[in-house]
C-alpha positions, 0 to 999 in steps of 0.5 A, a space after each residue: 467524474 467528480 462525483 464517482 470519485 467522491 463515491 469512491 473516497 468513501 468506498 476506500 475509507 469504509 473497506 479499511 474501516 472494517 478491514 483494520 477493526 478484524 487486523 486489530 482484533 485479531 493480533 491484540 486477542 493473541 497477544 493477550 493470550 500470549 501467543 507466540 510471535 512466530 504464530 502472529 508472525 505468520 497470521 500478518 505475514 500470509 495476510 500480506 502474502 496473500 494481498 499481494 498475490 490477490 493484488 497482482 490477480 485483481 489487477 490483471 483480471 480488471 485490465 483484461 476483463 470486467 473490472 465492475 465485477 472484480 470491484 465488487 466482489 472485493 468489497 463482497 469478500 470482505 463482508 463474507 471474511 468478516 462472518 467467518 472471522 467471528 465465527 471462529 477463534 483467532 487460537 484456530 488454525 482454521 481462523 487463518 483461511 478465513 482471515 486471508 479472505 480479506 487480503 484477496 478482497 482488497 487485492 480485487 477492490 483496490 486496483 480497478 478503484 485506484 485505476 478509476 481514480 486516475 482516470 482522465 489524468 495526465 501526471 506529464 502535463 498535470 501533476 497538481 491534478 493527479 498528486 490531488 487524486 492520489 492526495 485524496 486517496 491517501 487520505 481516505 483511506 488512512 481516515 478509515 484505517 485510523 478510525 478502524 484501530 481507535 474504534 476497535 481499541 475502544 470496542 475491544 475492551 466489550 469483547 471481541 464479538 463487539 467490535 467484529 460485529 461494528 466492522 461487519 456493519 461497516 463493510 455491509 454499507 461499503 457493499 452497497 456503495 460498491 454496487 452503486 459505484 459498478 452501476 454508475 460505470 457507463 462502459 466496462 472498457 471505457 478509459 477517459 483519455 487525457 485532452 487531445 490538446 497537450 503535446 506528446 510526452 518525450 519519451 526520456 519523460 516516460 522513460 524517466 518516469 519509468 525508472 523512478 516506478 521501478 525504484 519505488 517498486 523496491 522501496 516498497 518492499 523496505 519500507 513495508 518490512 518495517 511497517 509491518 511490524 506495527 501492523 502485525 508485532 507490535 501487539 506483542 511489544 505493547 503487551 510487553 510494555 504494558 500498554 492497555 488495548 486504548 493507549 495501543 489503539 491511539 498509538 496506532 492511530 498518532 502513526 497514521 497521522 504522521 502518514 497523513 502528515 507526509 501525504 500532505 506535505 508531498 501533495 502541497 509541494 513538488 521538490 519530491 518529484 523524480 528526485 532519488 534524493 529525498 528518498 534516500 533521506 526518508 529511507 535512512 531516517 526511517 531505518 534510525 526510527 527502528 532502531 528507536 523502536 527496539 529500544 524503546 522503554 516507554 509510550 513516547 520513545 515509542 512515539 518518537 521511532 513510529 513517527 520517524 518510520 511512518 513518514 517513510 510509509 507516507 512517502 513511499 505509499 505516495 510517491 510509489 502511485 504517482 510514478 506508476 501513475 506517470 509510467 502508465 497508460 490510461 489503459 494499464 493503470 489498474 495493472 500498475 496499481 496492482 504491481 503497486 500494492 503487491 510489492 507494499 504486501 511482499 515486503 509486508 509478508 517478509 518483514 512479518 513472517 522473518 520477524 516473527 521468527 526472530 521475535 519467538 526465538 530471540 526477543 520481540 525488540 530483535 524484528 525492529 533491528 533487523 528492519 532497519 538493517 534491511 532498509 539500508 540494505 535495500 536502500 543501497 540495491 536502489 541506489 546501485 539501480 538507479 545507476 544503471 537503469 539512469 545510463 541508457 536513459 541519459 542516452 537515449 535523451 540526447 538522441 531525441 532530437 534524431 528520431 522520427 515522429 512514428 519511431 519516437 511514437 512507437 518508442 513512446 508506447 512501448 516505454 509505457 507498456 508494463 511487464 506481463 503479471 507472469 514476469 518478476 516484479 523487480 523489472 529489468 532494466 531498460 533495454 
């Protein structure tokens, strides 16, 4: 097990490598060109849309099929992505199917490798074990997507072809160990389940734990409609500010470092764990780092507001894996990852595809205040949900004690169990 999961760190890393040198590359080229930025709105915002949607398929159809398969033809897609986004002009409408591939791809790669992970890991009776996992995770991932973006920001300047044909090379490797990683699997539906020594987790646990996955489920879609406004607009701000594709790259990649920053300081701690609280900080100062965002008149104002807006990137990313991670059974955590991602690419989708539009029609700086509005927005629904779905949950706690063992069982796998992929994402409270 250790070993796989070192193999799939690597796989994580090189599918973002590749995957951000063609974001990149793509927004920066029509930036340059200066297109407007409802089009680079909708480019980011489909691409999102898309993701999301390949993220709720691929995790359904790994929970209910071969998740091998599913895995694997992710990191395939995103090598075929990557050839036809090379053979075709960013200016095209055609360009955009091709690029959507690479949502579907990582929406198919990313659940069952995310449910592989936490394979064998209870977060109830071992958190240090699974915050370690998702750590790991966290952090390959955002190295491969930092090495994307400076890579691209230097290869850019030899020409787009360049830099697309270093991220073909890298996805072609990433293919390979994919393979290698579906061969290694033993049994397509074996799911390593946590030692039969721990006691059964209470119920007002898992419900507990519930109850903070659905709340990150709508932190998610805040905090992505500001973050990605730097993945798909800020090409746009840049430009205006007149900051060379090199400087761009590194910004980018000094944001993904505070990202990393926060994933380690929530791995190496655990006041964070079910406490609303610290989300409510994290939320309300990202919405200020928007509001900096907009102002911004320089590289270093700059800076300030991506560091201030990235730790909630960090934090909701983090914690939003190890409360679907708690609130899930073995069997279902790849549906849970999916549910996860998806949410980070609706709220993407929103953010990019509505600045876009206030960027073209009003001004570029307008899609940073809006996110930080919507942020606090969205802040306020889960504080108002988080009041409600908190009430049965204190109830049903105090009556613990009065349950038999086969109810509180048959209570204990139901709260467990996750809404079908054909009900909302926003779940309904807790009956």
């Amino acid at each position: 097990m250790p070993h796989q999961r070192s193999l799939l760190y690597v796989i994580s890393a090189l599918t973002d490598f590749s995957a951000f040198i063609v974001v990149f590359v793509a927004s920066r080229s029509l930036a340059e060109a200066s297109a407007d930025p409802m089009y680079l709105g909708l480019l980011g915002g489909s691409l999102a849309l898309v993701q999301g949607l390949g993220s709720l398929l691929g995790g359904w159809l790994s929970h209910r099929f071969d998740a091998r398969r599913v895995f694997v033809s992710g990191a395939a897609l995103n090598v075929v992505s990557i050839i036809l986004c090379r053979c075709v002009s960013p200016a095209s409408l055609w360009f955009l199917p091709a690029y959507w591939l690479i949502g579907i791809a990582l929406g198919c790669l990313y659940p069952p490798l995310i449910g592989w992970l936490n394979e064998g890991n209870d977060p109830h009776q071992n958190r240090s074990g699974v915050s370690r996992t998702l750590f790991l995770f966290c952090v390959a991932w955002n190295i491969g997507m930092v090495c994307g973006v400076l890579t691209a920001g230097r290869l850019f300047e030899r020409g787009r072809s360049v830099a697309l044909m270093a991220s073909f090379a890298v996805a072609l490797i990433n293919l390979l160990l994919a393979i290698v990683a579906a061969i290694r699997r033993s049994n397509v539906g074996e799911v390593v389940e946590a030692s039969v020594d721990h006691e059964p987790t209470p119920v007002a646990q898992i419900e507990r734990a519930n109850r903070f996955r659905r709340l990150s489920w709508l932190a998610n879609l805040g905090g992505m409609f500001g973050g990605s406004l730097v993945v798909h607009l800020l090409p746009d701000l840049a430009v205006h500010l007149n900051i060379p594709s090199t400087d761009h790259g590194r910004i980018l990649a000094v944001w993904r470092g505070v990202v990393i920053a926060t994933y380690t300081l929530m791995y190496a701690s655990s006041f964070w764990h079910f406490r609303f609280g610290t989300s409510i900080v994290s939320q309300l100062l990202a919405a200020g780092g928007l509001v900096v965002i907009s102002q911004a008149q320089s590289e270093t104002m700059l800076m300030v507001g991506l560091t201030m807006l990235g730790q909630l990137v960090g934090y909701n990313y983090f914690s939003g894996l190890f409360y679907s991670t708690a609130g899930s059974p073995p069997a279902k955590r790849a549906l849970a990852a999916g549910i996860h991602e998806a949410t980070l690419a609706l709220g993407m989708a929103a953010g990019t595809l509505l600045g876009g539009v206030l960027g073209s029609r009003i001004n570029h700086r307008i899609p940073y205040l809006l996110a930080g509005v919507f942020t606090v927005v969205l802040l306020g629904l889960q504080i108002v949900s988080n009041w409600i779905w908190k009430r049965p949950s204190a109830h049903d706690e105090s009556s613990t004690l009065a349950r038999s063992p086969q109810r509180e069982q048959g209570q204990h796998e139901a709260a467990l169990d996750i809404a079908p992929t054909s009900a909302p994402l926003i779940p309904t409270p807790l009956e």
